[in-house]
C-alpha positions, 0 to 999 in steps of 0.5 A, a space after each residue: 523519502 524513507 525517513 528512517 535514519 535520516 535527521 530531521 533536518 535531512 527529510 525537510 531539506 529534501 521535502 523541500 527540493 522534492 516539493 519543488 520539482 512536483 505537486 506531490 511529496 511522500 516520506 514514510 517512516 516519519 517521525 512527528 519531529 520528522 515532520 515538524 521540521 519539514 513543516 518550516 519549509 512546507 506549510 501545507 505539508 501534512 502528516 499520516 499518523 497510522 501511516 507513518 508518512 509526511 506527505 504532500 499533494 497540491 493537486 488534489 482535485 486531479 482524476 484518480 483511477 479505480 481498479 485497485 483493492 488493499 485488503 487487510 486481514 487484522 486491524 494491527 495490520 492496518 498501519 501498513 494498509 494506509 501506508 499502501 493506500 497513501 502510495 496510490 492515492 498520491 500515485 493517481 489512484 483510488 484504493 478500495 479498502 477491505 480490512 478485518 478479513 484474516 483466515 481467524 474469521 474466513 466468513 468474512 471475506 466472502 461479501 467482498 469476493 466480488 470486489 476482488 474478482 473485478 479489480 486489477 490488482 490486489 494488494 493483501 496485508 497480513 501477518 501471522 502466517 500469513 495465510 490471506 494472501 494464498 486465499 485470496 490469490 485463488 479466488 482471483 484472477 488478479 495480480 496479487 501483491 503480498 505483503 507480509 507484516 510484523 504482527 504476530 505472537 514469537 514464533 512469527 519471528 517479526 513478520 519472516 513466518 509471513 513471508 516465508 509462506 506468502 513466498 510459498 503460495 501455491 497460488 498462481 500470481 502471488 508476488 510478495 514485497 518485503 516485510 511491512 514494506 506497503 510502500 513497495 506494494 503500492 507503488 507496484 499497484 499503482 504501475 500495474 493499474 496505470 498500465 491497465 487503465 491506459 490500456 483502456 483509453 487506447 482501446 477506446 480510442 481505437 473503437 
C-alpha cells in the first residue's frame, strides 16, 4: 500500500482486505495515524518508524534467502535503507546491511568489498551526488540497484543531482529507481534474488 495520500481510514480498509488474502501486508509512507487506524482492524499489525511503513508478517518463522546486500552511504540515508531492507524481508529474503560508507570516507567501504563481491544484487542508498553507487558498480559483478535520495545541501535539488549521475554511471550494470523510492528497490532485489536462489535448487536437483 503507498499511503501517502490516502485517508487513514482508506490504508486500514485496504490493510485489512490485503491481510485477508495473505500473511504478509506492507504500506509505506505511513503516518503513525495511518497506522493507529489500521490497528483497529489488525491487532497484530506493526509500525516502522525510520521506515515509514505499517506492516504485517504471520509467517515469520518462514525460511528467507541470503544473497542480497543494502548499502548505504550516510546515516540521513538510512530511512530509505530500511524501507529497502522491510520489502525484502517481507519478500522472503535476508538483507545484509552496509551503512556509513559514502565517498566523504572511501576507506570505508573497503572491509566490506568482499561482501558485495559474493552477493547477487546490491541495492546502494545514497544522496548528495550520488557517487557510492558508480563506486560499488565497479567493484562487483552484481546487479546493482541505485537509489538516490533527498539528502543534500540546495544544489542536490531534493535528491535530482543524485539521480541525474546515478543514471550517468559509467559503471556497467547500474540500474536506478526513482527518488527515496527503496520500495522499488527492494522489490526489485528481491526478483533478482528469488530468480538466482531457484536456480540453485534446480541446479541441485539436477546433480
Amino acid at each position: 500500500i503507498f499511503c501517502a495520500g490516502k485517508t487513514p481510514e482508506q490504508v486500514a480498509v485496504i490493510a485489512a482486505r490485503l491481510a485477508e488474502r495473505g500473511p504478509r501486508v506492507l504500506g509505506t509512507r505511513a503516518s503513525r495515524e495511518q497506522y493507529e487506524a489500521a490497528l483497529a482492524y489488525l491487532p497484530d499489525l506493526q509500525y516502522h518508524t525510520l521506515a515509514r511503513c505499517l506492516w504485517l508478517d504471520r509467517d515469520p518463522d518462514a525460511p528467507r534467502h541470503a544473497g542480497v546486500v543494502v548499502a548505504a552511504a550516510g546515516t540521513s540515508d538510512l530511512s530509505v535503507l530500511e524501507e529497502a531492507v522491510l520489502t525484502l524481508t517481507l519478500m522472503g529474503h535476508a538483507p545484509h546491511r552496509i551503512v556509513d560508507v559514502g565517498v566523504a570516507g572511501l576507506h570505508r567501504l573497503l572491509p566490506p568489498i568482499p561482501t558485495l563481491q559474493n552477493a547477487n544484487v546490491v541495492v546502494v542508498v545514497a544522496g548528495m551526488e550520488g557517487a557510492l553507487a558508480s563506486v560499488v558498480g565497479g567493484l562487483t559483478a552484481a546487479p546493482v540497484i541505485a537509489v538516490p535520495t533527498s539528502v543534500g545541501y540546495g544544489a542536490s535539488f531534493g535528491g535530482l543531482a543524485a539521480l541525474l549521475a546515478m543514471l550517468n554511471s559509467c559503471a556497467s550494470g547500474v540500474a536506478v529507481v526513482n527518488i527515496d523510492n527503496g520500495y522499488g528497490a527492494g522489490h526489485m532485489a528481491a526478483l533478482i534474488n528469488q530468480r538466482i536462489v531457484d536456480a540453485q535448487v534446480l541446479e541441485r536437483k539436477a546433480t
